[in-house]
PANUTOR-230610 format. One record per residue (C-alpha): residue number from 0; x, y, z. Coordinates in steps of 0.1 Angstrom, whole numbers, always signed. Example, Ala and Ser with C-alpha at 12.3 -4.5 7.8 and 13.67 -1.06 7.14 Angstrom:
BEGIN
0/+123/-45/+78
1/+137/-11/+71
//
This chain:
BEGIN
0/+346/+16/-152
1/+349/-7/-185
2/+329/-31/-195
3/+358/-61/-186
4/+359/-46/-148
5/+319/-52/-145
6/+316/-82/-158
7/+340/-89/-130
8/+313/-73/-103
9/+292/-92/-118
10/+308/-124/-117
11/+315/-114/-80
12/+284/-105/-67
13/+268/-141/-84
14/+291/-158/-68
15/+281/-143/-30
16/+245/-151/-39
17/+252/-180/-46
18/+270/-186/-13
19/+240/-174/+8
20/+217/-197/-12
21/+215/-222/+17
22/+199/-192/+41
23/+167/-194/+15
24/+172/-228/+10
25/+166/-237/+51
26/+136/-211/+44
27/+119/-229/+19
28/+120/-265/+35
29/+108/-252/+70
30/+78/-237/+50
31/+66/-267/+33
32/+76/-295/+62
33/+53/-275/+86
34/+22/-287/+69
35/-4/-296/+99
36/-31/-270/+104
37/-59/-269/+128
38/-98/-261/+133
39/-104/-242/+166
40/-141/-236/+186
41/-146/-221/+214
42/-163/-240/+240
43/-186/-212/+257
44/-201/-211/+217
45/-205/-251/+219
46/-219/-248/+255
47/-244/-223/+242
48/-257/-248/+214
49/-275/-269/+245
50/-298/-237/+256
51/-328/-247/+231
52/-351/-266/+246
53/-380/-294/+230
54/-374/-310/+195
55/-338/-290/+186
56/-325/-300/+224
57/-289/-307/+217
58/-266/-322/+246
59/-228/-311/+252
60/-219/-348/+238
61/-239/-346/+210
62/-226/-316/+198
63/-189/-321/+205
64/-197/-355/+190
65/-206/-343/+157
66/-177/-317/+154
67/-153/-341/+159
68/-167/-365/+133
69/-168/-331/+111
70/-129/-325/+116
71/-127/-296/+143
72/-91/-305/+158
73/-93/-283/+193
74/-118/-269/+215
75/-110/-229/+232
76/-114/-227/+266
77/-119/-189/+286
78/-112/-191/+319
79/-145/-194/+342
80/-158/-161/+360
81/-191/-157/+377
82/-207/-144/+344
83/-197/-172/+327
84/-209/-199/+352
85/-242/-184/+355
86/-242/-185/+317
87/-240/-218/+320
88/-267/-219/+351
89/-238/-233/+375
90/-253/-202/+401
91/-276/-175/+401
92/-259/-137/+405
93/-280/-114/+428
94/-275/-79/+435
95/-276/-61/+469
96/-313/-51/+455
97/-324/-82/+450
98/-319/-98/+481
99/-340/-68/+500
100/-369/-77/+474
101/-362/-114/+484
102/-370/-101/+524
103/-395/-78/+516
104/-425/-97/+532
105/-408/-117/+558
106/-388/-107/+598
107/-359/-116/+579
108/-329/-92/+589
109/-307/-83/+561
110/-266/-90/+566
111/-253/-62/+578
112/-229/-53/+545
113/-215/-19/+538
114/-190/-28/+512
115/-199/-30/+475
116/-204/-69/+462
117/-227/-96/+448
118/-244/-125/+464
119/-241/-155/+442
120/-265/-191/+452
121/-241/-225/+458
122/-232/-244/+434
123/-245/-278/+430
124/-214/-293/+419
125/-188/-298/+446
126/-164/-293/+422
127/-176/-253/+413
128/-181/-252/+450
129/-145/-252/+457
130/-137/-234/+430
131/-155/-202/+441
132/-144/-209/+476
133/-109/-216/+466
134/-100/-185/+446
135/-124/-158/+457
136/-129/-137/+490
137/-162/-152/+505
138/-186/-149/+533
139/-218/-174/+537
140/-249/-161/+545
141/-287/-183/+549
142/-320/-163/+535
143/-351/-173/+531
144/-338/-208/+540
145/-311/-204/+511
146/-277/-202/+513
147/-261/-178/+498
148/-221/-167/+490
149/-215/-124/+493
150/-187/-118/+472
151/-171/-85/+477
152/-164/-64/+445
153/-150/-31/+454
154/-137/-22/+418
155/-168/-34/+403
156/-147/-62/+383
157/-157/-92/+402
158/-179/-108/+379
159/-153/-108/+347
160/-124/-119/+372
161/-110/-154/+362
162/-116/-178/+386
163/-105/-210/+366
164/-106/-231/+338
165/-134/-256/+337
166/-119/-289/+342
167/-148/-312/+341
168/-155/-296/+305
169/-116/-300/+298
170/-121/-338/+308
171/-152/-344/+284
172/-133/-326/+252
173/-102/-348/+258
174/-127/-380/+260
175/-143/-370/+224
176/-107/-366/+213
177/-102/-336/+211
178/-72/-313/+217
179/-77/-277/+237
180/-62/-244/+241
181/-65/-225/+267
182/-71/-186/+269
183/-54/-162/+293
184/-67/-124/+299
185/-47/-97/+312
186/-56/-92/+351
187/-38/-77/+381
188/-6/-93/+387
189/-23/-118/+419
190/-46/-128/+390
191/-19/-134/+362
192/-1/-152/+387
193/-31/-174/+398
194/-36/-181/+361
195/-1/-190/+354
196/+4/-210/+381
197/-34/-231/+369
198/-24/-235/+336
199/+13/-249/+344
200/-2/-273/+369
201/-22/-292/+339
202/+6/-308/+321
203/-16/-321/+297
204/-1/-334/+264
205/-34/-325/+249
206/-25/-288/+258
207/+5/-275/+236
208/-7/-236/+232
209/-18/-205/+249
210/-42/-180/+228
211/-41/-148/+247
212/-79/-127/+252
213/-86/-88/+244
214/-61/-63/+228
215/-28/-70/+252
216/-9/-103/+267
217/-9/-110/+306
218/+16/-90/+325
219/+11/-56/+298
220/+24/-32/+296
221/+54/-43/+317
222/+79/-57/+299
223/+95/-71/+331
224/+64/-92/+339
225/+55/-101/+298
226/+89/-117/+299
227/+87/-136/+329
228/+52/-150/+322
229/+61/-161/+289
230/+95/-175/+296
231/+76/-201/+324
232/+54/-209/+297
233/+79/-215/+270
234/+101/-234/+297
235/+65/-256/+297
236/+68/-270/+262
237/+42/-241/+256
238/+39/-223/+222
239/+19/-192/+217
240/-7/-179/+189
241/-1/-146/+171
242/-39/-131/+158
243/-34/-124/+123
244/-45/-85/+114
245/-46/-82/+155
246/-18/-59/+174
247/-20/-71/+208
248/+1/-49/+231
249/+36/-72/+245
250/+34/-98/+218
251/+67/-85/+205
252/+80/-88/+238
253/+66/-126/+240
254/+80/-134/+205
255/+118/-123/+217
256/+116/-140/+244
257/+108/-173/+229
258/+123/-171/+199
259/+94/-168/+179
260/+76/-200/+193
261/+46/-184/+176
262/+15/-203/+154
263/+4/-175/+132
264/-35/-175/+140
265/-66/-163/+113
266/-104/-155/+130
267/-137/-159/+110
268/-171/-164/+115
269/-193/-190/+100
270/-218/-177/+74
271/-241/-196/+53
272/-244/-161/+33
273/-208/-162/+26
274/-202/-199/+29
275/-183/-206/+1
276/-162/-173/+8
277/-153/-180/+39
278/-145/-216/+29
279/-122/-199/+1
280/-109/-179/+30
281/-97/-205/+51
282/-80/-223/+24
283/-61/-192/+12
284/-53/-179/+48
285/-35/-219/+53
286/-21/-221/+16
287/-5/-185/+11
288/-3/-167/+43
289/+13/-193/+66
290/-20/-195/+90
291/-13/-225/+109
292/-51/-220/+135
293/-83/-215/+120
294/-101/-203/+150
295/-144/-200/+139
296/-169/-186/+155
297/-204/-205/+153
298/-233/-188/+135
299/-263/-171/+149
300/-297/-189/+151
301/-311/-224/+166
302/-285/-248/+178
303/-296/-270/+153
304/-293/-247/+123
305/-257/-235/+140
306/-242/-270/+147
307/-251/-280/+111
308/-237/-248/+94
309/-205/-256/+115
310/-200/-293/+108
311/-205/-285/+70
312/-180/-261/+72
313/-154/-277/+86
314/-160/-307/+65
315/-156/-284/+34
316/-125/-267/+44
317/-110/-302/+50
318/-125/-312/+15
319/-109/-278/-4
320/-78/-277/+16
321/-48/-288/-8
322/-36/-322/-4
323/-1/-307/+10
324/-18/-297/+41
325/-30/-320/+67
326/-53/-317/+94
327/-41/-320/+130
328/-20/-303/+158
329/-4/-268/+149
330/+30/-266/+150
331/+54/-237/+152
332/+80/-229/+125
333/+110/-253/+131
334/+141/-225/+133
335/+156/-210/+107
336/+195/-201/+117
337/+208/-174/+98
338/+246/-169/+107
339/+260/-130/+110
340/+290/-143/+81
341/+258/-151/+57
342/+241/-121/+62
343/+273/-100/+58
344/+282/-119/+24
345/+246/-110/+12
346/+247/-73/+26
347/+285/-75/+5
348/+265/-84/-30
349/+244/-60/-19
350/+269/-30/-20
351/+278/-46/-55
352/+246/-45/-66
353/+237/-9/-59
354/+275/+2/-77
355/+265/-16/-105
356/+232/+0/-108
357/+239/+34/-97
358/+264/+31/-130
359/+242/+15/-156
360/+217/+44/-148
361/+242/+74/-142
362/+278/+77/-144
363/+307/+60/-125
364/+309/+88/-97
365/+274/+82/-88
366/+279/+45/-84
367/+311/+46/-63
368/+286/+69/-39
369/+267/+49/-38
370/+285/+19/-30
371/+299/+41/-1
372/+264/+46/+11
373/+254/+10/+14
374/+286/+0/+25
375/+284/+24/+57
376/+245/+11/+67
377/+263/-23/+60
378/+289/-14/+85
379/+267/+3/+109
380/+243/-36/+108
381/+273/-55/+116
382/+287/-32/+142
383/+252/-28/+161
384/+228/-53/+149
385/+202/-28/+146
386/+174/-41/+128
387/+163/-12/+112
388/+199/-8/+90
389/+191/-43/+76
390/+158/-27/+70
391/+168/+4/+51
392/+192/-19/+31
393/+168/-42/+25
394/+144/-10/+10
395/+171/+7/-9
396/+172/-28/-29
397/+139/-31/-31
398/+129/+1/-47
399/+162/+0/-68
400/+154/-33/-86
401/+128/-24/-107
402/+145/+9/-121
403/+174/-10/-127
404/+157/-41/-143
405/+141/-14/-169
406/+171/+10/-177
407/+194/-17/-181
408/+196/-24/-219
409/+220/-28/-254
410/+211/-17/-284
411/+196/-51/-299
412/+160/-50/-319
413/+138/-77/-331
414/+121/-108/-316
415/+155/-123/-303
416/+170/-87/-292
417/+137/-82/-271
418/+137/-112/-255
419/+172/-114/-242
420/+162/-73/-229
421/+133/-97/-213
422/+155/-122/-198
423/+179/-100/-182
424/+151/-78/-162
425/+139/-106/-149
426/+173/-120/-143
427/+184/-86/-127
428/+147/-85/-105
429/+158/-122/-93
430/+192/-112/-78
431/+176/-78/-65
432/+147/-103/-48
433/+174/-130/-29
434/+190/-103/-17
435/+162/-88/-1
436/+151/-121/+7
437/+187/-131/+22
438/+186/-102/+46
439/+150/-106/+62
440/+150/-144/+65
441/+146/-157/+103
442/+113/-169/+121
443/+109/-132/+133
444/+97/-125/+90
445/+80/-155/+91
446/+52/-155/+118
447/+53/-121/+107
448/+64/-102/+140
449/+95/-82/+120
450/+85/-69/+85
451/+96/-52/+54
452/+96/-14/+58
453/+82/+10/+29
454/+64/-8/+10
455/+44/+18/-4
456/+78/+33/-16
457/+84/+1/-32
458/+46/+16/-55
459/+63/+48/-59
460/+99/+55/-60
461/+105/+34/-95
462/+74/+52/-107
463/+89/+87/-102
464/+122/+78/-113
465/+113/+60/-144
466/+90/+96/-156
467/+117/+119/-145
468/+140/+96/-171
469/+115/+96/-194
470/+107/+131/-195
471/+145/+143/-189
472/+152/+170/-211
473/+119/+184/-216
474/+110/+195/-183
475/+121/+227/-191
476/+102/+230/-219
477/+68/+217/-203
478/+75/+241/-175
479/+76/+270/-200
480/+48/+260/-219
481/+13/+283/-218
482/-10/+262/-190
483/-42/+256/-209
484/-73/+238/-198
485/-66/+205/-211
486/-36/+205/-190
487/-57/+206/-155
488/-78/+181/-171
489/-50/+156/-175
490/-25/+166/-145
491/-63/+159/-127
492/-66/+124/-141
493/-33/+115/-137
494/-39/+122/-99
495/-66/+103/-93
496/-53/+77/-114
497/-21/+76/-94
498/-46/+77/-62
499/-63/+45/-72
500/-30/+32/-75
501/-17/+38/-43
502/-52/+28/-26
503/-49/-5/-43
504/-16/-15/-27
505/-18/-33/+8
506/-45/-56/+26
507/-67/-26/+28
508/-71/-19/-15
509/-104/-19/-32
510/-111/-45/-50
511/-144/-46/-78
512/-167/-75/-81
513/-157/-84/-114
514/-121/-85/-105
515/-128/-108/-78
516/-144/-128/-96
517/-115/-129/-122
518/-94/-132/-95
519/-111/-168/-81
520/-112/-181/-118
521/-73/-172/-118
522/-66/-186/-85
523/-85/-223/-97
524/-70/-225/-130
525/-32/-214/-115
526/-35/-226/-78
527/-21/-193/-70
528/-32/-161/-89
529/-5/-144/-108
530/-8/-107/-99
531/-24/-90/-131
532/-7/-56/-125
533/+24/-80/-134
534/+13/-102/-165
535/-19/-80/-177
536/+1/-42/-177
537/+34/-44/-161
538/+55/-64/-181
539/+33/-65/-215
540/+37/-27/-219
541/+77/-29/-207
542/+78/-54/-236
543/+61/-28/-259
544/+85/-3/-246
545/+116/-19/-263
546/+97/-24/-291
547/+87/+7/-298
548/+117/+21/-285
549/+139/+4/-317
550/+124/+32/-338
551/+113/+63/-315
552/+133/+63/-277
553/+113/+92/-269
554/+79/+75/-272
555/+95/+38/-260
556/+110/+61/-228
557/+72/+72/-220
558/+58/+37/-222
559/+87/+23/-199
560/+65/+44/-171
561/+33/+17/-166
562/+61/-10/-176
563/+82/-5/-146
564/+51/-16/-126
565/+50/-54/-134
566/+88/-55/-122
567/+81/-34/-86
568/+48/-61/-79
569/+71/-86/-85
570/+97/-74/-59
571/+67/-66/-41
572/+52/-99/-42
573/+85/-112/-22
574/+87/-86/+4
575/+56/-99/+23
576/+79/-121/+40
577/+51/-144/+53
578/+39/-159/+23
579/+54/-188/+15
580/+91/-189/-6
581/+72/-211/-30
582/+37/-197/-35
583/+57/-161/-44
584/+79/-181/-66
585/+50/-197/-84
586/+30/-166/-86
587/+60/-150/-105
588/+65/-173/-124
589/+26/-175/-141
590/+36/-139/-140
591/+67/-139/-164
592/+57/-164/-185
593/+20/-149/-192
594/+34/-114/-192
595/+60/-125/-221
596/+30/-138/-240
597/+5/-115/-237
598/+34/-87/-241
599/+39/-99/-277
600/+3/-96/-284
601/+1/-61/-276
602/+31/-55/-302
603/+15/-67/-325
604/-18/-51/-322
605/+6/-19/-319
606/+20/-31/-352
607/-11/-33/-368
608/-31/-7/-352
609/-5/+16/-359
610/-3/+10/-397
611/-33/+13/-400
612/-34/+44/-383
613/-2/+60/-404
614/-27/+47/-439
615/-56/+68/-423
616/-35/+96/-418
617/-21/+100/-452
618/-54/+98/-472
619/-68/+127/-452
620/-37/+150/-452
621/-15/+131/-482
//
């Protein structure tokens, strides 16, 4: 194909993207109107902070009191069980043992019991009296002049079974003005049903979410009964939590069947160790990840030392928060509506794209396969709406952009000829990144229940294709040569090199000290931290490369190799689709502009470095 019938691919495939522009556009304003985040307690932890007794006594009212004058926004309540009321000294639990030592000395006769249970004391409190008697199986029983309540618990269960929520407690946290979320565990389906039915008889306006307990939802692990219990929540004005880094089994099938009415959810515990960490961590987890709930968790110790810990706290993460986030009810994600017509214009640039590329770095033939290829998992999106095509698309994309941005060059030298080379890889990462970004757009990316597939290919295919190209032609050669010792020595360090690599990508890489300390210097001076794999190696040394490359291609090729990684990090920096459009953007953009600088400093140290080198050289062997 000449040069005239790509510019006219070219021209094509712009104008699509530009077309779809409105999908990322909807995107980006959703992200930055939803802009209310809220603090989250539980109140068993609050409760707790009125066990000390003498000068650190601390009442219920006094505590919630102080939080709310702190900034905490809602208070988490579990439902009640016998464990938990006698936590709170509502009753007394007593075993089958321990009302035979409580007859020991007297005529008493013991109840004449075979089946396995507990024998709890009466509540004080009317209120916990019908509460017990209203929602477990009872029979009353008088010993020792005391009346106790046997409560049969064949399964062993009956002390972690949810009886109800609290509602006196409910009361006082919506007098301090406070909003609360209520907690729901997965039970037998009576239970579930119980629970259901409890929580949709509220109608509270201070109650607008449901945080689910352990590792599943209620009605897991069938689907039938996940969907039903969620849709009669939903159909309640309810919205659910999603537990950032937690998989709870049938919240996929929760988020379908809501339409993602989710409020993406971050957990920590208070630490006067790691206070200004976990004040740093709060801030970031709101600013760049989407987290809408803060949910804490009070520190160990006196109730005094805990309740002050947790009001400075959440009076410092209010202080450091940034000024576009304000403190209050969490919200879901207003919809995003991405049409099938938008998605098949970008999936049509898309096809262009890959033609275009496959040319620039083969030959014609390759690129009209190519365009076949992605053309048929195009088809095979539309005709099915499979996710996973959209997702193989988006991949192939991804882990072409970089090795296109590199390998696509003219023949132009100098300070003007390397900066156009500049411009147009990050001009050719940019369309690569919209299209990517115009294929996995919808709430599903953004509270992070769909996600980009292969991201560690992302780390590896360019790499491996950009050292193939560079050492093309001499493989032969190198595979001929006489192994020698040096040769394990550096094939070894290359590995573990490469290992480090790899073990860096993802949430789970090591990070040093030092570097996360350079890291938090970047992140106050920038707001965001540009990615230093981007403007500290990546693209200074693909910079160098074209330098170098205007008098020896052979050495510029083998530079190109660490080069290629400041233009993967950048696709990769869009492909966690739950950062917000604009902190990526920013980040990139520290990235290209620092990279460019620092890029033309290591030219010329090359420039000096290496004539002073080639001097060296020919006074010792003129």
């Amino acid at each position: 194909m000449n040069l005239k019938n790509r510019r006219w691919l070219w021209s094509i495939m712009i104008l699509l993207l530009i077309v779809s522009l409105p999908g990322l556009s909807d995107r980006w304003k959703v992200e930055w109107q939803n802009n209310q985040y809220e603090m989250i307690l539980p109140f068993n932890e609050i409760h707790d902070l009125t066990k000390d007794f003498g000068k650190d006594n601390i009442t219920l009212e006094q505590a919630l009191s102080s939080l709310k004058e702190a900034g905490l926004d809602t208070v988490s309540f579990e439902p009640d069980t016998l464990s938990e009321l006698e936590n709170q000294h509502v009753i007394s639990i007593l075993s089958q043992q321990n009302i035979k030592d409580l007859t020991l000395f007297n005529d008493e006769q013991l109840p004449l019991i075979k089946e396995k249970g507990v024998y709890i004391t009466v509540p004080e409190d009317s209120y916990y009296q019908k509460q017990i008697l209203n929602n477990l199986k009872n029979q009353k029983f008088k010993i020792n002049n005391t009346i106790v309540y046997f409560i049969p618990d064949p399964k062993g269960d009956i002390r972690s079974t949810p009886i109800g929520y609290n509602q006196e407690a409910i009361q006082m946290v919506k007098d301090h003005g406070l909003n609360f979320v209520l907690r729901l565990k997965n039970s037998t389906f009576n239970v579930n049903k119980k629970m259901i039915d409890e929580v949709l008889k509220l109608d509270d306006e201070h109650l607008t979410s449901i945080l689910f307990s352990g590792t599943d939802v209620i009605g897991s692990p069938n689907k039938e009964e996940i969907a039903k219990w969620a849709k009669k929540l939903n159909d309640a004005g309810l919205s659910f939590y999603t537990i950032e880094f937690s998989d709870q089994k049938g919240m996929q099938t929760i988020a379908k069947e809501t339409d993602y009415n989710m409020i993406r959810l971050h957990s920590l515990n208070i630490d006067k160790k790691t206070f200004h960490e976990k004040v740093d961590r709060a801030t970031r987890a709101v600013k760049e990840r989407n987290i809408r709930a803060l949910f804490l968790h009070l520190e160990n110790g006196s109730s005094k030392e805990s309740l002050e810990s947790a009001t400075k706290y959440i009076s410092q993460v209010k202080k450091e928060m940034p000024s576009l986030f304000v403190a209050g009810e969490a919200k879901p994600f207003d919809d995003i509506s991405v049409s099938k017509w938008l998605v098949a214009v970008v999936l049509l640039s898309g096809v262009i794209f890959t033609a275009l590329a496959a040319m620039e770095i083969t030959n014609k033939k390759v690129g009209a396969l190519a365009a076949i290829f992605m053309g048929l998992v195009a088809v095979f999106y539309l005709l099915t709406s499979k996710l996973v095509f959209l997702q193989v698309f988006a991949l192939i994309i991804a882990c072409l952009t970089p090795i296109f941005a590199v390998l696509f060059r003219r023949e132009r030298s100098g300070f003007k000829g390397i900066t156009i080379h500049y411009l147009q890889a990050v001009a050719i990462s940019i369309i690569g990144i919209i299209i990517v970004l115009g294929l996995l757009n919808g709430n599903e990316f953004l509270t992070k229940m769909e996600v980009f597939k292969g991201v560690k290919l992302v780390y590896i295919v360019p790499i491996l294709f950009v050292t193939v190209y560079a050492f093309w032609g001499q493989i032969l050669t190198i595979l001929k040569s006489q192994v020698k010792y040096w040769h394990i020595a550096l094939i070894l360090v290359i590995a573990a090199v490469g290992y480090y690599y790899i073990g860096r990508t993802g949430n789970s890489g090591s990070v040093s000290e030092l570097e996360l300390t350079i890291r938090q210097k970047l992140e106050e001076a920038f707001y965001v931290r540009p990615r230093t794999k981007e403007f500290l190696i990546g693209l200074p040394f693909y910079m160098l490369a074209l330098y170098v490359m205007s008098f020896n291609k052979k050495w510029g090729k083998f530079i190109l190799i660490p080069g290629v990684i400041g233009f993967l990090s950048i696709m990769n920096t869009f492909t966690h689709l739950h950062i917000p459009l604009y902190i990526s953007t920013l980040r990139t953009f520290y990235s290209i502009v620092l990279g460019f600088i620092i890029g033309y400093l290591f030219i010329i140290v090359f420039k000096f470095g290496y004539r002073y080198i080639s001097r060296m050289v020919k006074a010792r062997w003129p």
